[in-house]
Phi, psi and omega in degrees: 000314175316296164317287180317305157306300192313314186298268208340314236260333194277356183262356176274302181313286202283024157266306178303314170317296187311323174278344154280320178305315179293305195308277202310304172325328191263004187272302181287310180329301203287339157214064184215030180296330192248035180252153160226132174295120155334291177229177176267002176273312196267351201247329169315293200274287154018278194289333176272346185272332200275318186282329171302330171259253187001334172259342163298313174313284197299324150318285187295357181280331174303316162265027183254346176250035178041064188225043183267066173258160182305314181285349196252325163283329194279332154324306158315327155304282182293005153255012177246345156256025170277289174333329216237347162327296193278320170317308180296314180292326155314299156254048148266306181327302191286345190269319183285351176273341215269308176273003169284338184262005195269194192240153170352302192275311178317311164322282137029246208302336181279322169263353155288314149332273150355295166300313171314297191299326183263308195302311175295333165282319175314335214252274200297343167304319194293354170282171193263141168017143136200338178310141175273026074316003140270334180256341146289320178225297174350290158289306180314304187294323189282357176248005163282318161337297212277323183284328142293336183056061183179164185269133148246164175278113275198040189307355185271329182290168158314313176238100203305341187195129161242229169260114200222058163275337159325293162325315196288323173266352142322318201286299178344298202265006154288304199304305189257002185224274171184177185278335172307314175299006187272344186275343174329309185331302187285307191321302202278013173295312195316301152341292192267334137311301175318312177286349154306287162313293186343295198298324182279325180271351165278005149324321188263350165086156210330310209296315191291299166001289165307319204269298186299351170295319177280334190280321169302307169311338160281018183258121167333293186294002185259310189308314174296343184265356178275359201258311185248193158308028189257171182250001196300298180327310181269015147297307207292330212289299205327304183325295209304332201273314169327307198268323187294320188266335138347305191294309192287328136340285172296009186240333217216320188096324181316131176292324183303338186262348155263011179259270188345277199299323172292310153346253241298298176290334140328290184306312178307305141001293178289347162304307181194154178298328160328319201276345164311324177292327209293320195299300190289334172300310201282338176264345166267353164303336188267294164345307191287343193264309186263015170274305183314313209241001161075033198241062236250006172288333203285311203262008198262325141338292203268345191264296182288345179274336185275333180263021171255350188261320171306272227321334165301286214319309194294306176321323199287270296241319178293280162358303219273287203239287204135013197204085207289006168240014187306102047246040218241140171081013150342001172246297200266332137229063138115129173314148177230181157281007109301039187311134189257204180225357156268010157279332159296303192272338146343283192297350178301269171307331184095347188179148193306298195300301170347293183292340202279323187299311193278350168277256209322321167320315200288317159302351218237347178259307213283331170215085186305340160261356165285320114041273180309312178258009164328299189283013168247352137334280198287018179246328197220312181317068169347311188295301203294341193264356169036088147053011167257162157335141168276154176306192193237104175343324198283008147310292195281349197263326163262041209273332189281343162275334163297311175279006173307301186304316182309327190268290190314313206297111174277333158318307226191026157331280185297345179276305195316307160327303133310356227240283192306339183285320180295326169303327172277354172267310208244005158256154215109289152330184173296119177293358182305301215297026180251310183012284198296338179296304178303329181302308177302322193279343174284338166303296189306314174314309196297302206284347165295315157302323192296315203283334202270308202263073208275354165295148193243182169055244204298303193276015148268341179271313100042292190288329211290319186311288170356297182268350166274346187286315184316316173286340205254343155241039170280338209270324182272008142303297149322287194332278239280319207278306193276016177051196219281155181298154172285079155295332181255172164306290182326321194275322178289308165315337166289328177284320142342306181290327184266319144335284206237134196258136196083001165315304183322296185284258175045266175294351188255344141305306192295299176288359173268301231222340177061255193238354208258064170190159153255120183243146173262108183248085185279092186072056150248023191335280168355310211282325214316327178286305183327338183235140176281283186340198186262138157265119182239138179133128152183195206262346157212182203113164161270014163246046188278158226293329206284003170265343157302311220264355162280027162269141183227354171243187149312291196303316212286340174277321167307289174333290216266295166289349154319336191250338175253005144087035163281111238246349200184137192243154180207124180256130155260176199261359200245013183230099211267122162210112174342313195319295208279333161302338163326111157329316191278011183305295203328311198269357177251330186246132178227126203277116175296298221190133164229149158216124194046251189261325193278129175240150176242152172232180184212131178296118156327165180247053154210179201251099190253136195302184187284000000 
């Protein structure tokens, strides 16, 4: 029985995937019919990055009109591959000629790649939620979404609203499936960044081609953010398509490759507040090409097509709070509940540039070799890598030929350019946000290999295994630790309960209470997609922990989630509050559930003075 649910359950998954993917692909066809593609590797990827940020635009425009419905995406699906009918009858002939010419060992050798390439993420895609920054805000917004039908403002959360297009197809696929298929997302941002390079890097012939599609696959950390509910993965795709298509602008002149590239930074832009740099980097990069070339249409062009494409989020994000980039810049308009620490240094420095400079000087003084050794930190160090997955070594062993090429190569100067200013703005940070960057820098890898290594045959298959071995065995490693997949309910609640701390009481809330209950949760912030009622607790916001955790008595701790309308408090026991020590606790908090470390408690039903 078990065999059997495992096939049901990984062949429903690899279906949905193929129908998001035909979806997107056939979104970015249609509207790109009249572009002609260097190749079908690049008209692949192109069109699936391009549809892929359109259905999030358009996801999220359904729910800004309250249309979030199940049946209205799926409609939407099926017309768009009713539509796509005669494309197909179009290019089948040619796709059927295409595999009568190639030869045996290419098959092979195409589908061995493929597997590599695909299985390991797909494999890990298939477990249930457990990133803590997915199951903190992430899901919780597509499954408040997908349960309103509609984008709402989110006060409970850490962060109440972002730039959320990523999320929008997260809602999709709750909306018509379940949250695993919600990790397909990332896979296929992750997937089609490959191909992308693939397509770009074959310029340079097959081999660098390959090697840079394997050297990006080959990062842990690329496989895991392709994996689970984070939006990094569809950051590096926008990144990478963003500077790339840029580049062919500027190399050709065609307006379709720099309305491609305003897209592409536009979609980032909706993705993360990241994606903003992309934007402002690319316009003065267009600015500096029509001061040069007299072209003086391209930046008034390249500006209003990425900011027409931003721009709902920042209008919602405005509307909503008064503040389209919020909660970030709170001294220019106006404080919130949601205070960051990258807002302290802002006021610190005086300006967004200012704090990025006086941080990195600041790293660089206070330990010039760590400094020094980043990039082999981000291969191998735990304190740097805070618990993610590491980047892939062949980053630090071919890094002086990357920036060797980054500097000589005048084709990708200006991306090179780029490419390294964002690195320096976002490091030092949380490393996800170095992806895009790695994504981009894997072009140079592949072609840096090609150029050092002029043996042919055998030792192109070798190099590729190679560069793909860092991902496939930290991935078979993950594997091994998490055992079989949760194919059943059962298999899942067991994994959950061992995952994610505080899951148990949660679900024994949801069956009890349905959606009917509040609960206060003190440091299980994470757990927050996990509970249907309202969830409360986290480290900013107005239910933040310090308001809990400054109560020294009982009634004043009763009082004070009493005011936040709670109904149930959930605690660790390694979470020393003064409060539950109290003689007077007993009669206002009464112990529900104890497990391990986690205790739930349930608020008295009674009315107590000021």
């Amino acid at each position: 029985m078990i065999a059997l649910a495992t096939i049901g359950f990984i062949g429903a998954h690899l279906l949905a995937f193929l129908l998001l993917a035909s979806t997107c692909f056939l979104l970015g066809r249609f509207s790109t019919w009249r572009i002609v593609f260097r190749s079908q590797s690049e008209a692949l990827a192109i069109r699936t990055m391009l549809g892929f940020g359109l259905a999030g635009e358009l996801l999220f425009l359904l729910g800004l009109a309250r249309l979030l419905y199940a049946w209205l995406v799926v409609l939407l699906v099926v017309l768009v591959h009713l539509a796509a009918v005669p494309l197909l009858r179009e290019s089948w002939p040619r796709i059927r000629e295409a595999w009568r010419s190639s030869t045996a060992a290419a098959r092979w050798i195409a589908a061995a790649f493929l597997s590599a390439a695909f299985l390991p993420a797909f494999t890990l895609a298939l477990y249930p939620p457990t990133a803590f920054d997915a199951t903190l805000y992430h899901l919780p917004y597509a499954a408040t979404f997908a349960r309103e039908h509609a984008v709402v403002f989110i006060d409970t959360l850490r962060f109440p609203l972002f730039p959320q297009l990523n999320e929008m197809l997260f809602t999709g696929m709750l909306l018509t499936y379940d949250d695993v298929a919600t990790h397909l997302v990332q896979l296929l941002a992750l997937l089609t960044t490959a191909c992308l390079l693939y397509a770009w890097a074959s310029r340079y012939g097959q081999r660098a081609a390959l090697w840079a599609a394997a050297l990006w696959l080959g990062n842990p950390i690329a496989l895991y953010l392709g994996s689970v509910g984070y939006v990094d993965a569809g950051l590096a795709l926008f990144f990478t398509g963003a500077l790339l298509c840029w580049i062919r602008w500027n190399e050709g002149g065609e307006q379709h490759w720099l309305l491609l590239s305003a897209a592409s930074a536009g979609f980032a832009a909706g993705t993360k507040y990241h994606g903003l740099l992309v934007i402002v980097a690319l316009s003065i990069a267009t600015l500096w090409r029509s001061f040069r070339e007299r072209r003086w249409k391209a930046i008034p062009t390249f500006i209003v097509a990425a900011a027409l494409l931003a721009s709902p989020f920042y209008i919602r994000n405005y509307v909503e709070t008064g503040n389209p980039v919020f909660p970030f810049l709170s001294r220019t308009f106006g404080v919130n509940e949601w205070p960051t620490g990258v807002d302290r240094e802002i006021e610190t420095s005086g300006s967004v540039l200012g704090a990025t400079l006086s941080a990195r000087l600041g790293d660089l003084r206070e330990d010039p070799a760590a400094a020094a050794t980043y990039l082999w930190r981000l291969s191998s160090d735990r304190r740097t890598l805070a618990g993610h997955p590491p980047y892939s070594p062949f980053y630090l062993l071919l890094a002086p030929l990357i920036v060797w090429l980054a500097v000589t190569r005048s084709g990708l100067r200006v991306a090179a350019v780029i490419a390294f200013a964002y690195l320096l703005f976002v490091s030092g940070r949380d490393v996800r946000f170095i992806l895009p960057v790695a994504a981009f820098f894997a072009l140079y890898g592949g072609e840096a290999l090609d150029r050092l290594l002029t043996r042919r045959h055998a030792i192109s298959v070798l190099i590729t295994l190679l560069l793909l071995s860092p991902g496939l065995a930290w991935t078979a490693r993950l594997l091994w630790q998490r055992g079989p997949l949760p194919v059943t309910s059962s298999m899942r609640e067991a994994y959950l309960s061992e995952h994610v701390s505080g899951y148990t009481q949660l679900v024994q809330l949801n069956r009890q209470h349905a959606r009917d209950y509040t609960i206060y949760a003190l440091g299980f912030e994470n757990a927050a997609y996990f509970a249907e009622g309202r969830f409360l607790g986290d480290h900013l916001g107005p239910y933040r922990f310090e308001r809990v955790r400054a109560q020294t008595d009982a009634p004043s701790l009763y009082r004070e989630l009493g005011a936040m309308r709670a109904d149930y408090l959930l605690v660790n026991a390694s979470e020393r509050l003064p409060a539950l020590d109290d003689p007077a606790s007993g009669p206002l908090f009464e112990p529900v559930a104890t497990e391990g470390d986690v205790r739930l408690f349930r608020l008295a039903d009674i009315t107590m003075g000021p």
